[in-house]
CHARMM-style PDB file with segment names, atoms N, HN, CA, C and O in Angstrom:
ATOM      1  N   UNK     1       0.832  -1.184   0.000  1.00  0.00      PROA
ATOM      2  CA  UNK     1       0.000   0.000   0.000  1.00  0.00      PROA
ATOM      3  C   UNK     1       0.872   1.241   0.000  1.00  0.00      PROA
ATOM      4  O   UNK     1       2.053   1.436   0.288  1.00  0.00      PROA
ATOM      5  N   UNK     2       0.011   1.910  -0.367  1.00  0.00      PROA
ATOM      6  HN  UNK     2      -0.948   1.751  -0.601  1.00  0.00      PROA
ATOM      7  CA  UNK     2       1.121   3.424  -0.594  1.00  0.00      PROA
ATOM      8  C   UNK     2       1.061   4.475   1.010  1.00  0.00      PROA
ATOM      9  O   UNK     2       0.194   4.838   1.806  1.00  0.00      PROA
ATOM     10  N   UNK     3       2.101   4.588   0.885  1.00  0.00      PROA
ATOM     11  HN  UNK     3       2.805   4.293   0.239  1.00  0.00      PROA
ATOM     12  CA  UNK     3       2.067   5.509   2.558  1.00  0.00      PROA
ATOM     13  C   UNK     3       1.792   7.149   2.172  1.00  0.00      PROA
ATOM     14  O   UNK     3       1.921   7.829   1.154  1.00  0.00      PROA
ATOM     15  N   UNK     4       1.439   7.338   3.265  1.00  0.00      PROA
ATOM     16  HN  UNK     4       1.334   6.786   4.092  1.00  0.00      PROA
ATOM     17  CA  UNK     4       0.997   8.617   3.397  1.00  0.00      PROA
ATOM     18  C   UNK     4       1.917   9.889   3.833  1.00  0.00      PROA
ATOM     19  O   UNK     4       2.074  10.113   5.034  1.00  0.00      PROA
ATOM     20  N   UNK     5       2.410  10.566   3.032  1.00  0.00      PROA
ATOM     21  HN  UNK     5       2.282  10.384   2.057  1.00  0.00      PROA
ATOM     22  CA  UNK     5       3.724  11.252   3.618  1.00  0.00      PROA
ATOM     23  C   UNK     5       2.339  12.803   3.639  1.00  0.00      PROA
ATOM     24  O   UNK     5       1.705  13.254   2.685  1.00  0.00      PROA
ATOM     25  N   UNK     6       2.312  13.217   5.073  1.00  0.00      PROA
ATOM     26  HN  UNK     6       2.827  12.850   5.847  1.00  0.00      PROA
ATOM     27  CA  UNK     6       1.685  14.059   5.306  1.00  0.00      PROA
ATOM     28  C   UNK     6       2.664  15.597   6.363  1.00  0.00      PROA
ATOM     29  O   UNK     6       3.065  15.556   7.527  1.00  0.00      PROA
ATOM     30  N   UNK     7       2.740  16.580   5.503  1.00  0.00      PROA
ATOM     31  HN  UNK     7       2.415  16.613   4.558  1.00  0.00      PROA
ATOM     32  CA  UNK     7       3.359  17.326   6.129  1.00  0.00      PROA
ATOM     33  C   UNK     7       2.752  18.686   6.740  1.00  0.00      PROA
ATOM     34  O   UNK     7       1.995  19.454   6.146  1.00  0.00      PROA
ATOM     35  N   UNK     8       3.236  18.820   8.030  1.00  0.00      PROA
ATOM     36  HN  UNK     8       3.850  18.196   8.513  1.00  0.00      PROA
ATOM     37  CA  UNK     8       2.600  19.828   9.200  1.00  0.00      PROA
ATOM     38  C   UNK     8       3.512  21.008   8.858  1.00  0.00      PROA
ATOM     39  O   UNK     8       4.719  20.951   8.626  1.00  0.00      PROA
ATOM     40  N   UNK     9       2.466  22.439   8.872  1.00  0.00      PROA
ATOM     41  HN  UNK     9       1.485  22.486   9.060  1.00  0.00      PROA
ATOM     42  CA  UNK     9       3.293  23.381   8.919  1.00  0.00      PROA
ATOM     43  C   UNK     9       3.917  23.817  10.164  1.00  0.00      PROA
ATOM     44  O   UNK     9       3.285  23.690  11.213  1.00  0.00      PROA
ATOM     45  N   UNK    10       5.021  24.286  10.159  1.00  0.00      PROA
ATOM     46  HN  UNK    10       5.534  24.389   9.306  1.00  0.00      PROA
ATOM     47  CA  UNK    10       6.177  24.831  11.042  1.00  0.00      PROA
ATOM     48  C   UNK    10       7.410  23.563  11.468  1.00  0.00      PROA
ATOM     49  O   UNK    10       8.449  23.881  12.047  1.00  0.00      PROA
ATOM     50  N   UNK    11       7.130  22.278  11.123  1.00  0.00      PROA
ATOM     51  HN  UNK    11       6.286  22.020  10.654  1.00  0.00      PROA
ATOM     52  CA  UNK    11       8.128  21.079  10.824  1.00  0.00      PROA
ATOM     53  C   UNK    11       8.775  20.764   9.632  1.00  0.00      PROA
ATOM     54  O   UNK    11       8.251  20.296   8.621  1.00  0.00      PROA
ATOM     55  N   UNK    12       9.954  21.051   9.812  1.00  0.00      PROA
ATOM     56  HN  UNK    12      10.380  21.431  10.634  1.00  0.00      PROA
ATOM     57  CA  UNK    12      11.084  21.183   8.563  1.00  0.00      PROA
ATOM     58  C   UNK    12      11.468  19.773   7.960  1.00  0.00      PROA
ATOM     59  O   UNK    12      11.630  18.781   8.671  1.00  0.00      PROA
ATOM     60  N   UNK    13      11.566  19.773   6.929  1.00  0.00      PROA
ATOM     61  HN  UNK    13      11.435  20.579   6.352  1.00  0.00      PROA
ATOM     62  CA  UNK    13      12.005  18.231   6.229  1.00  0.00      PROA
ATOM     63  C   UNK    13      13.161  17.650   6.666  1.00  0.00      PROA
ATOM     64  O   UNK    13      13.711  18.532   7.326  1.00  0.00      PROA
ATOM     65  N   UNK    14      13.812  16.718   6.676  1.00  0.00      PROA
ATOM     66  HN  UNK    14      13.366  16.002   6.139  1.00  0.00      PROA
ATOM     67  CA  UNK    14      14.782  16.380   7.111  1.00  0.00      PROA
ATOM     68  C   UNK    14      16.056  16.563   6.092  1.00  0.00      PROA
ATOM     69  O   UNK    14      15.676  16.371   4.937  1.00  0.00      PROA
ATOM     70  N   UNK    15      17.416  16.868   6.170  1.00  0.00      PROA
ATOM     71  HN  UNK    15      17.725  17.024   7.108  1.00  0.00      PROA
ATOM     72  CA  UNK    15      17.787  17.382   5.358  1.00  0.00      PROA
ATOM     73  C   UNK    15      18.348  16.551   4.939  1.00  0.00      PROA
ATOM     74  O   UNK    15      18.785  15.583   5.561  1.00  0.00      PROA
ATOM     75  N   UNK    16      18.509  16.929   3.007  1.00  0.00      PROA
ATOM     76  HN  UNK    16      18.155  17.715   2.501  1.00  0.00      PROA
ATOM     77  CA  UNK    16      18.672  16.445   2.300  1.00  0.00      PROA
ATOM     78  C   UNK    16      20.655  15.499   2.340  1.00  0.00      PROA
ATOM     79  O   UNK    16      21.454  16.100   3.059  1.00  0.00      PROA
ATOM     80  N   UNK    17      20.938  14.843   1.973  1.00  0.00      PROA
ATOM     81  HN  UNK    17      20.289  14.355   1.389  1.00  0.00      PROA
ATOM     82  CA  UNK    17      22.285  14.269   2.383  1.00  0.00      PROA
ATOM     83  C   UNK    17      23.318  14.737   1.347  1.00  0.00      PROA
ATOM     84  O   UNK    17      22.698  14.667   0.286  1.00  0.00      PROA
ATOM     85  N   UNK    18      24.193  15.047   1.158  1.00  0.00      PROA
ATOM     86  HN  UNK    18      24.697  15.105   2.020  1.00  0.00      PROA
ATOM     87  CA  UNK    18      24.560  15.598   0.079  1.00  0.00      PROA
ATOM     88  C   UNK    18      26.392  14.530  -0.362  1.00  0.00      PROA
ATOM     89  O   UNK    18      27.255  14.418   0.509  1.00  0.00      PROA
ATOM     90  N   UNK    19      26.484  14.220  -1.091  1.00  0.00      PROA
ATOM     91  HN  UNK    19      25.783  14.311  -1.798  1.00  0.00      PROA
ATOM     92  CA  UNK    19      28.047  13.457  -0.916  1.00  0.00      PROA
ATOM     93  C   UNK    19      29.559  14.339  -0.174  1.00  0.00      PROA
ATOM     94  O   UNK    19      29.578  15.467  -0.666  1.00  0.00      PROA
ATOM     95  N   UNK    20      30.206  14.235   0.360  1.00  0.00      PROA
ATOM     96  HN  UNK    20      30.190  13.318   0.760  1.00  0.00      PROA
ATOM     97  CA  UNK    20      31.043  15.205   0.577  1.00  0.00      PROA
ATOM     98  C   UNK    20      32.677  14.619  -0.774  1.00  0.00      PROA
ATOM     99  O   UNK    20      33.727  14.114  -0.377  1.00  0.00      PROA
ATOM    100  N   UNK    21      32.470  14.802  -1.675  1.00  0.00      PROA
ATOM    101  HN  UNK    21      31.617  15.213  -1.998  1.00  0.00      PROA
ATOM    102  CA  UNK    21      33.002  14.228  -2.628  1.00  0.00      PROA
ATOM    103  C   UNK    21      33.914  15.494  -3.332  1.00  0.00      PROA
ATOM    104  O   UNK    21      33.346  16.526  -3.690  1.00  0.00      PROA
ATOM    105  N   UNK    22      34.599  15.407  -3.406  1.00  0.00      PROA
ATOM    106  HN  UNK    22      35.061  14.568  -3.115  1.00  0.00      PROA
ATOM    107  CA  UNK    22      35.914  16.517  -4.541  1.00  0.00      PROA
ATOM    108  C   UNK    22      35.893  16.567  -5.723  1.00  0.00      PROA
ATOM    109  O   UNK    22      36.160  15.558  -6.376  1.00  0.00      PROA
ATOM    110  N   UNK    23      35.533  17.895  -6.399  1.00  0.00      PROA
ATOM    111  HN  UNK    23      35.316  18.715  -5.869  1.00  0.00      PROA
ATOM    112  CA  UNK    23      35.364  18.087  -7.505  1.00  0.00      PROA
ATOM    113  C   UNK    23      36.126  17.331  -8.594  1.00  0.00      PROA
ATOM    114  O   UNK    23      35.696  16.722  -9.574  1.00  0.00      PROA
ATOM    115  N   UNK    24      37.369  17.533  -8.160  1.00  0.00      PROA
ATOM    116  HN  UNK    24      37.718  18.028  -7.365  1.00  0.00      PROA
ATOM    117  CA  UNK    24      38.605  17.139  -8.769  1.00  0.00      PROA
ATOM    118  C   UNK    24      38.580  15.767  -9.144  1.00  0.00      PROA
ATOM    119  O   UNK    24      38.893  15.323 -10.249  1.00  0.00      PROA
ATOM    120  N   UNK    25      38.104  14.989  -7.947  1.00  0.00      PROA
ATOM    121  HN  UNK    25      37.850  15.350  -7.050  1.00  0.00      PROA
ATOM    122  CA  UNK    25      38.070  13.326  -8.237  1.00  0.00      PROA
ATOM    123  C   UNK    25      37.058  13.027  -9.059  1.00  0.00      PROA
ATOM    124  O   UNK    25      36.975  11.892  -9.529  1.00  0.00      PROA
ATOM    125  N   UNK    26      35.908  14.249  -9.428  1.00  0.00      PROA
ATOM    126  HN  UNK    26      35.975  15.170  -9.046  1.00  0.00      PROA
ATOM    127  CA  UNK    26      35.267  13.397 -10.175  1.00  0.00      PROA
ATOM    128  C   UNK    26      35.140  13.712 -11.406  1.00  0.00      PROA
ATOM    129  O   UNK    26      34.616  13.021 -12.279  1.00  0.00      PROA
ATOM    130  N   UNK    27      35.760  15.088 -11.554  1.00  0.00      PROA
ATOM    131  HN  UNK    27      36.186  15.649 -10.845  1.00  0.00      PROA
ATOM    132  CA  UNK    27      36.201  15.341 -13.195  1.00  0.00      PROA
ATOM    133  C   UNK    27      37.869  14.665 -13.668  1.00  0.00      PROA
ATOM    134  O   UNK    27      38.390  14.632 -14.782  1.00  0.00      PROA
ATOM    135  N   UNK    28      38.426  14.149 -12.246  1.00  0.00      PROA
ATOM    136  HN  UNK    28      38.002  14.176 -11.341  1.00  0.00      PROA
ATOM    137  CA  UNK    28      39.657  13.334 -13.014  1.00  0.00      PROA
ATOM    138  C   UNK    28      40.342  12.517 -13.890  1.00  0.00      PROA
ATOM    139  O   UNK    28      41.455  12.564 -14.413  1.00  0.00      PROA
ATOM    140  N   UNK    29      39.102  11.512 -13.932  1.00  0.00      PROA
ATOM    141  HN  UNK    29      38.198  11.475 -13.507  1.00  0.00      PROA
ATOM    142  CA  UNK    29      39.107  10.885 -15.348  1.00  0.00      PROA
ATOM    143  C   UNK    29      38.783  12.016 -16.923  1.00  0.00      PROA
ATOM    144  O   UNK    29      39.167  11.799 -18.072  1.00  0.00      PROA
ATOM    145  N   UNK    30      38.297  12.715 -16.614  1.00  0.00      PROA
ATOM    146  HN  UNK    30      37.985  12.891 -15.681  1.00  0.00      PROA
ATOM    147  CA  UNK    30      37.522  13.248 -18.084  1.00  0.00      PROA
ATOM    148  C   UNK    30      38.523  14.169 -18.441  1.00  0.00      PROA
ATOM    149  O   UNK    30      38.469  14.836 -19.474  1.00  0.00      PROA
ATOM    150  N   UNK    31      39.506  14.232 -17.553  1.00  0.00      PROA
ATOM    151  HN  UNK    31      39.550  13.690 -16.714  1.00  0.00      PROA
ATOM    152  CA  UNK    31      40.035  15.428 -17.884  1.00  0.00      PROA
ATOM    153  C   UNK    31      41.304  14.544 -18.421  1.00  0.00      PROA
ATOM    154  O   UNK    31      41.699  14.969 -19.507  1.00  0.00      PROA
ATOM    155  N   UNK    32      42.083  13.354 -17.901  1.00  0.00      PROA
ATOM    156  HN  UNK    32      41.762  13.009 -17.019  1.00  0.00      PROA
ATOM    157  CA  UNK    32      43.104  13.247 -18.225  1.00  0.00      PROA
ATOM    158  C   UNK    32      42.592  12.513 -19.851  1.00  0.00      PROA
ATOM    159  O   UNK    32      43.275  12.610 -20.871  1.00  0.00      PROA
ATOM    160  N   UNK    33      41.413  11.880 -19.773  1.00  0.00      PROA
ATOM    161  HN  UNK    33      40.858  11.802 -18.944  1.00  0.00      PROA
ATOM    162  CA  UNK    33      40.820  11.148 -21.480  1.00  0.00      PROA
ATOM    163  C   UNK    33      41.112  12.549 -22.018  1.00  0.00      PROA
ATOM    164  O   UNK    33      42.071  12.507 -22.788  1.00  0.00      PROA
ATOM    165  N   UNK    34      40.644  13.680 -21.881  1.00  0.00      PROA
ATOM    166  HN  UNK    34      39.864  13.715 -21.255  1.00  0.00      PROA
ATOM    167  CA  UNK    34      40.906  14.858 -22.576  1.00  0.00      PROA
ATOM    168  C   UNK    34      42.786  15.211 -23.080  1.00  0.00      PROA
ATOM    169  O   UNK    34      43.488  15.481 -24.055  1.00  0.00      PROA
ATOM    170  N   UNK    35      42.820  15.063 -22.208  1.00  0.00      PROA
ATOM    171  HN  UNK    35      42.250  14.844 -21.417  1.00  0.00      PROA
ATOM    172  CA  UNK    35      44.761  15.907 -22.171  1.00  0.00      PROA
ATOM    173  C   UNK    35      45.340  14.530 -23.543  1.00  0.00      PROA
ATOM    174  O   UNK    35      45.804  14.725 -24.666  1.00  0.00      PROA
ATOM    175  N   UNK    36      45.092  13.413 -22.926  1.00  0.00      PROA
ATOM    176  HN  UNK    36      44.715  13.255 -22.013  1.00  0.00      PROA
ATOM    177  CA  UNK    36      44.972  12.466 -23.862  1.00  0.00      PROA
ATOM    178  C   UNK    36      44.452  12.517 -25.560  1.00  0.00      PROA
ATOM    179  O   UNK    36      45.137  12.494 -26.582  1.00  0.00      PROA
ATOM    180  N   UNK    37      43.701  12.555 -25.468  1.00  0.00      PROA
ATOM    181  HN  UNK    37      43.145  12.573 -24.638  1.00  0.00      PROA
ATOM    182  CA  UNK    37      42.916  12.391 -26.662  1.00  0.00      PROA
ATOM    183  C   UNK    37      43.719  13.768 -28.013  1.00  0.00      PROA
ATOM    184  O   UNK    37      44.117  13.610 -29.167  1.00  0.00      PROA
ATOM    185  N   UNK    38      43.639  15.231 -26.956  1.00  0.00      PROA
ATOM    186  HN  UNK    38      43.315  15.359 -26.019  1.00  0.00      PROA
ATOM    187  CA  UNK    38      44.593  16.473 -27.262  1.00  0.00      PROA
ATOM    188  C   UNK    38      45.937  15.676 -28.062  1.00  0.00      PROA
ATOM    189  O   UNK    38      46.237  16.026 -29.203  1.00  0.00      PROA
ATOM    190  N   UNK    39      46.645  14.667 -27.404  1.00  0.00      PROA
ATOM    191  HN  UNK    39      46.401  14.383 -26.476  1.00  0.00      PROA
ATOM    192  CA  UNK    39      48.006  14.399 -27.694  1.00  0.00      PROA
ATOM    193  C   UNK    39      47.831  13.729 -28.862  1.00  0.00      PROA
ATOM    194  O   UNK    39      48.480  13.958 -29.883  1.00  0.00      PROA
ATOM    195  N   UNK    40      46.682  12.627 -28.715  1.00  0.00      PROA
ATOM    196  HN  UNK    40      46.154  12.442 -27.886  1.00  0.00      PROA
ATOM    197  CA  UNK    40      47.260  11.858 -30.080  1.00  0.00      PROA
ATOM    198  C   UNK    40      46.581  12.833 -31.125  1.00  0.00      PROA
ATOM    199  O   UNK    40      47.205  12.669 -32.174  1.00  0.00      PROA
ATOM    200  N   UNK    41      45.674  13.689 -31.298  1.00  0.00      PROA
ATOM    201  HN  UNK    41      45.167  13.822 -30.446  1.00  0.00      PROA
ATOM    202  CA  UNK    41      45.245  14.583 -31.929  1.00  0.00      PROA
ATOM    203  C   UNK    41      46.232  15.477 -32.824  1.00  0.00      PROA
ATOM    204  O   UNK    41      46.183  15.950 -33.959  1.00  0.00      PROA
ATOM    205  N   UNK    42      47.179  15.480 -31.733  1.00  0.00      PROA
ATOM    206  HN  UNK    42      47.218  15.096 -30.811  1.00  0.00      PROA
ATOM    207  CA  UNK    42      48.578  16.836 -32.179  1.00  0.00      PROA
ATOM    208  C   UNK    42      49.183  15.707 -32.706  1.00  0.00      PROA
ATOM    209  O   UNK    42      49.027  15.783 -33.924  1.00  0.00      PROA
ATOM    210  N   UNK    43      49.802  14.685 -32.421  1.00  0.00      PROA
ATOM    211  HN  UNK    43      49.929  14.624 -31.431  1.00  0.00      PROA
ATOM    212  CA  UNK    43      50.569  14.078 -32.934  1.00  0.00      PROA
ATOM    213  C   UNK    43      50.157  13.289 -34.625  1.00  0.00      PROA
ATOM    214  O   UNK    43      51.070  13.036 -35.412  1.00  0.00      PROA
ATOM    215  N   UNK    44      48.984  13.048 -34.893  1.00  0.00      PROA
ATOM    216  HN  UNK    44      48.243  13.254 -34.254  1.00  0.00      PROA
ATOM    217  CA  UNK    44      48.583  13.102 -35.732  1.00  0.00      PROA
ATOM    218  C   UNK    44      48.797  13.657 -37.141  1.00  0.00      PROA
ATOM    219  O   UNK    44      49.183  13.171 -38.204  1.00  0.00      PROA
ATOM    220  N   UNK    45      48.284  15.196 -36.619  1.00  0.00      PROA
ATOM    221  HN  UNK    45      47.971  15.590 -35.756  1.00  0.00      PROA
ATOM    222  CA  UNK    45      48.454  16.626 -37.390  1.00  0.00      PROA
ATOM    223  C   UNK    45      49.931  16.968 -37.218  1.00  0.00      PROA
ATOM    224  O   UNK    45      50.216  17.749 -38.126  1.00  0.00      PROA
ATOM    225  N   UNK    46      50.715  16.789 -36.652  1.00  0.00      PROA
ATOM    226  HN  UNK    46      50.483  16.154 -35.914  1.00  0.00      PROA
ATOM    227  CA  UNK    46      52.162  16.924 -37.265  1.00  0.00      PROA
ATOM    228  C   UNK    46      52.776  15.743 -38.052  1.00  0.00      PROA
ATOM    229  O   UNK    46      53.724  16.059 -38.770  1.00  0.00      PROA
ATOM    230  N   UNK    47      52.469  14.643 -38.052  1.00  0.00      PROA
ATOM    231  HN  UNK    47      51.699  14.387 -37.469  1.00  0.00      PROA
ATOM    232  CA  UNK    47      52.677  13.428 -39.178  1.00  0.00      PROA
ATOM    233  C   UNK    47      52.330  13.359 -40.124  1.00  0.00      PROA
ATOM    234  O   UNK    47      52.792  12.602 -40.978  1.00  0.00      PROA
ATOM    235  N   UNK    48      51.002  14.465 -40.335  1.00  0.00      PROA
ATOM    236  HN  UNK    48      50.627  15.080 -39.641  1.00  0.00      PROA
ATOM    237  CA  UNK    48      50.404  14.392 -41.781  1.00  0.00      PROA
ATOM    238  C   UNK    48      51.446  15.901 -42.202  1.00  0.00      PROA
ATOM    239  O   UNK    48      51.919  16.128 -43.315  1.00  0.00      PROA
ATOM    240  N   UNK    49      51.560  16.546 -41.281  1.00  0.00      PROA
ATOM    241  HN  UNK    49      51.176  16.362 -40.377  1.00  0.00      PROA
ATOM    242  CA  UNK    49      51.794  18.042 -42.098  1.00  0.00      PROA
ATOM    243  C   UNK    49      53.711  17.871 -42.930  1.00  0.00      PROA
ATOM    244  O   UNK    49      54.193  18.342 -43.960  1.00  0.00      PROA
ATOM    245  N   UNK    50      54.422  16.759 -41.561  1.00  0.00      PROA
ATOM    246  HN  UNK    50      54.030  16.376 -40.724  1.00  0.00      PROA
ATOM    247  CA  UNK    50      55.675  16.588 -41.905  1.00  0.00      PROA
ATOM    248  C   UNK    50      55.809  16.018 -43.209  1.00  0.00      PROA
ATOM    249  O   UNK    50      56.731  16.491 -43.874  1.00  0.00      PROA
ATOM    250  N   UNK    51      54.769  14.664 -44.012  1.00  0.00      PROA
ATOM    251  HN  UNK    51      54.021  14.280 -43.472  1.00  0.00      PROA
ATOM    252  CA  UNK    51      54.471  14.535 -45.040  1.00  0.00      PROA
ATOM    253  C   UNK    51      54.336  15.261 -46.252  1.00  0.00      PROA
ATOM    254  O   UNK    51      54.811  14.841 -47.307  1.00  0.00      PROA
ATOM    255  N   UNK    52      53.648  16.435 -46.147  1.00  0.00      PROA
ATOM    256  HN  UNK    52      53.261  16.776 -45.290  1.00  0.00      PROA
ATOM    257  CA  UNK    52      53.598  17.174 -46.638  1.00  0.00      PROA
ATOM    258  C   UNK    52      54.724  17.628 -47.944  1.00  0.00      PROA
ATOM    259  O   UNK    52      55.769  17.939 -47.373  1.00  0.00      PROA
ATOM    260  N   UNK    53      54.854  17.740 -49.077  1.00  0.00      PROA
ATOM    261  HN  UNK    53      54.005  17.487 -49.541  1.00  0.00      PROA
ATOM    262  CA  UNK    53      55.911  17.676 -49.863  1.00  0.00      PROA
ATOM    263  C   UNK    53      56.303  19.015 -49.728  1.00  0.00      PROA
ATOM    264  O   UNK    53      55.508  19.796 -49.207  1.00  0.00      PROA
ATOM    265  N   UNK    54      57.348  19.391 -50.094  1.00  0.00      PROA
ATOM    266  HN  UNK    54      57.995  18.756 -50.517  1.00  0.00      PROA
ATOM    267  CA  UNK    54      57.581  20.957 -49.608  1.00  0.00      PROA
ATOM    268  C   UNK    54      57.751  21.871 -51.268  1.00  0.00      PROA
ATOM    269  O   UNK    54      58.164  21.083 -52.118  1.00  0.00      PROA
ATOM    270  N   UNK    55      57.581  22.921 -51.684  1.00  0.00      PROA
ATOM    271  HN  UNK    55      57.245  23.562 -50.994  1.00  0.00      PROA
ATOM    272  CA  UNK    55      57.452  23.765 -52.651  1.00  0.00      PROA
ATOM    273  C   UNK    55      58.588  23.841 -53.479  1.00  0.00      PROA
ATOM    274  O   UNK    55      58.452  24.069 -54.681  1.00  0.00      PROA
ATOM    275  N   UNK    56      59.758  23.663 -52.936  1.00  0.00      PROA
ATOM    276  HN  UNK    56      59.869  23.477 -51.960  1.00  0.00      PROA
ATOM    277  CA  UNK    56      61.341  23.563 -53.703  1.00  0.00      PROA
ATOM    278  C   UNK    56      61.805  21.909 -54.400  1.00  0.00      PROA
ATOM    279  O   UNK    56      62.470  21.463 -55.335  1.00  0.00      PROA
ATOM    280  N   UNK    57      60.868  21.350 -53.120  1.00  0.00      PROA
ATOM    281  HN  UNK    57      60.328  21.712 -52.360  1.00  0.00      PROA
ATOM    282  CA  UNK    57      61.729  19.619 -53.926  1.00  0.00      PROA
ATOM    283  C   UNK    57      61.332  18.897 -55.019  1.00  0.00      PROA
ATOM    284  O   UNK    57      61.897  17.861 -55.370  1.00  0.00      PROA
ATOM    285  N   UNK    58      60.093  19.541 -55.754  1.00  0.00      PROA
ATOM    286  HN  UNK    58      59.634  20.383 -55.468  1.00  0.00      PROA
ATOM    287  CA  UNK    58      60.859  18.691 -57.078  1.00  0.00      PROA
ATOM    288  C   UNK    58      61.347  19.500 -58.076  1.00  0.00      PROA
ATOM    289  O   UNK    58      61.227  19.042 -59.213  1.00  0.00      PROA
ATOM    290  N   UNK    59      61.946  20.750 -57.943  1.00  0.00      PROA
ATOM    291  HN  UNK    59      62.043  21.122 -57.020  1.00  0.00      PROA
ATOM    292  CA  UNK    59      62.976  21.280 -58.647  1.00  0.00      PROA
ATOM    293  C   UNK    59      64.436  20.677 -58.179  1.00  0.00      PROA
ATOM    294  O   UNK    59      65.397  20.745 -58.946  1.00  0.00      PROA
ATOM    295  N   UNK    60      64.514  20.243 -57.225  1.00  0.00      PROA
ATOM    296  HN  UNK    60      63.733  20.187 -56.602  1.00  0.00      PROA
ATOM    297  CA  UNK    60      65.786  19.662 -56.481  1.00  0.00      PROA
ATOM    298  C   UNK    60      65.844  17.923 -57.813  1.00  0.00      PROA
ATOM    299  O   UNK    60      66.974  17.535 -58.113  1.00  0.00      PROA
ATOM    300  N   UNK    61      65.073  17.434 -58.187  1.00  0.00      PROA
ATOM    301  HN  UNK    61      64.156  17.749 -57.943  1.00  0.00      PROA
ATOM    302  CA  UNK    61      64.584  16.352 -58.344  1.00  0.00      PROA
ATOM    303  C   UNK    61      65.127  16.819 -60.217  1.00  0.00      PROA
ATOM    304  O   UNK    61      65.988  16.178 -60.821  1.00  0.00      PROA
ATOM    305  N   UNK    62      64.501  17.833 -60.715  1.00  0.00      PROA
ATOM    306  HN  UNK    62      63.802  18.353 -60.225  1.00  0.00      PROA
ATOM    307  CA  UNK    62      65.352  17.988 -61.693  1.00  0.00      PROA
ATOM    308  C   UNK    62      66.565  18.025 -62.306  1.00  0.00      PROA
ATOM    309  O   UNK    62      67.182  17.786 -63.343  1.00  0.00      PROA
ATOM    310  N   UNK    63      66.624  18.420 -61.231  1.00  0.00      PROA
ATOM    311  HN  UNK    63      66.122  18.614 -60.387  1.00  0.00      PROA
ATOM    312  CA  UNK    63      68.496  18.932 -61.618  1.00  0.00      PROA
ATOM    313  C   UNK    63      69.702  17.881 -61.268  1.00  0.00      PROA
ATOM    314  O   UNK    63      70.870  18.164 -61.001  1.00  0.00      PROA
ATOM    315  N   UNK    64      69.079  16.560 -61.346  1.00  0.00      PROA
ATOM    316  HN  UNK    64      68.130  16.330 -61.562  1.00  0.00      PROA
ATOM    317  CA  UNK    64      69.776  15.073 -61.034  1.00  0.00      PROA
ATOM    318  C   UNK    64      70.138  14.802 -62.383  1.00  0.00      PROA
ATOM    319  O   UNK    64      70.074  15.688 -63.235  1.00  0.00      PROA
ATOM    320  N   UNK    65      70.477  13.755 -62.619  1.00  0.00      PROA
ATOM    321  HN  UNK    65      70.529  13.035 -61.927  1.00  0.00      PROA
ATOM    322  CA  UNK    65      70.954  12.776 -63.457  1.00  0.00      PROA
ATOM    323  C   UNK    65      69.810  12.420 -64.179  1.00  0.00      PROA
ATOM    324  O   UNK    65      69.963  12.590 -65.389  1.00  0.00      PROA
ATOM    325  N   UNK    66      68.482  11.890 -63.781  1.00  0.00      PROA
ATOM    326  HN  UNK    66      68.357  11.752 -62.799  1.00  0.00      PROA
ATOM    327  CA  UNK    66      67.207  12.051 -64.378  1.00  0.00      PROA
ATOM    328  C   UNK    66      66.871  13.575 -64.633  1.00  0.00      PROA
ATOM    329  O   UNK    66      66.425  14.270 -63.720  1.00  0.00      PROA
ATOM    330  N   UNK    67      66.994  13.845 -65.320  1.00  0.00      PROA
ATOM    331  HN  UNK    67      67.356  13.281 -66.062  1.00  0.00      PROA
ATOM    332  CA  UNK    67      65.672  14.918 -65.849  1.00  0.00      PROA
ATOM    333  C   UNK    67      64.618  15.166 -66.894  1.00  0.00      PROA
ATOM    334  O   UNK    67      64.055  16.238 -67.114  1.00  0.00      PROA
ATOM    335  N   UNK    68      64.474  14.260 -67.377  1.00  0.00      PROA
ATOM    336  HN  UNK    68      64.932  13.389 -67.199  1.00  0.00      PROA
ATOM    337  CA  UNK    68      63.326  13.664 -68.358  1.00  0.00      PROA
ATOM    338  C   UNK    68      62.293  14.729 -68.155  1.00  0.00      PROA
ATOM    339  O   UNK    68      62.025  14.738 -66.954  1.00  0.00      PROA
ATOM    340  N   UNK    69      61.650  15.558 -68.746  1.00  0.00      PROA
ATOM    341  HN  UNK    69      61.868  15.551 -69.722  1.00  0.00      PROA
ATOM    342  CA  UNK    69      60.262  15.778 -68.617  1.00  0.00      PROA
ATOM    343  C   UNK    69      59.016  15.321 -69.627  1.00  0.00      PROA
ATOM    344  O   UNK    69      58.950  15.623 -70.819  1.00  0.00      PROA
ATOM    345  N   UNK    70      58.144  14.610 -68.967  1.00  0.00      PROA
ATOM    346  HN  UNK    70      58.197  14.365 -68.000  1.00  0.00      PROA
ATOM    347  CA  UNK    70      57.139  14.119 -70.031  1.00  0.00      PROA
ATOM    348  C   UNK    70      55.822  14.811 -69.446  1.00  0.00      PROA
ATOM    349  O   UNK    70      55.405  14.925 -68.294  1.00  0.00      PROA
ATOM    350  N   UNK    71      55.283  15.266 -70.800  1.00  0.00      PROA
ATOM    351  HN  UNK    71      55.622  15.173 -71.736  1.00  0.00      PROA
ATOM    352  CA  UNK    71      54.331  15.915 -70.709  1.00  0.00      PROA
ATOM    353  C   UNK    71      52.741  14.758 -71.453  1.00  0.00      PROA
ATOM    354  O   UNK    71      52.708  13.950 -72.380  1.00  0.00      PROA
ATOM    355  N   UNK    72      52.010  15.089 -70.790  1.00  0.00      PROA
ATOM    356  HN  UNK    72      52.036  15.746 -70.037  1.00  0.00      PROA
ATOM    357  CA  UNK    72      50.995  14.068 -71.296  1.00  0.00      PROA
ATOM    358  C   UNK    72      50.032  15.527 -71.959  1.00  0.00      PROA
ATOM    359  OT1 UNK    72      48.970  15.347 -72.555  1.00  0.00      PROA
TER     360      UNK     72
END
């Protein structure tokens, strides 16, 4: 059966319980997945950019022993 929670005025609720818990501990995980996630992110984007062919090297590439140019 369902109970009857009946409340009298001038009797205060009982108070609510609250955790006494540290901010810190509980954003600690999310933050280091973050700092994380940041790294392989960067490391990434400098592997693709080092790839990157650079604007001078295939004039460097001419001026070898090959220098064939074929034009299609």
């Amino acid at each position: 059966m369902a109970t009857n929670n009946i409340k009298q005025i001038g009797k205060s609720s009982p108070p609510v319980q609250t955790q006494s818990t540290n901010a810190w501990q509980v954003m600690k995980p999310f933050v280091h997945f973050g700092i994380k996630a940041t790294a392989a992110i960067a490391h990434t984007l400098i592997a693709i950019i080092k790839h990157i062919p650079k604007p001078g090297d295939h004039q460097k590439e001419k001026t070898g022993s090959n220098s064939k140019i074929v034009k299609i």
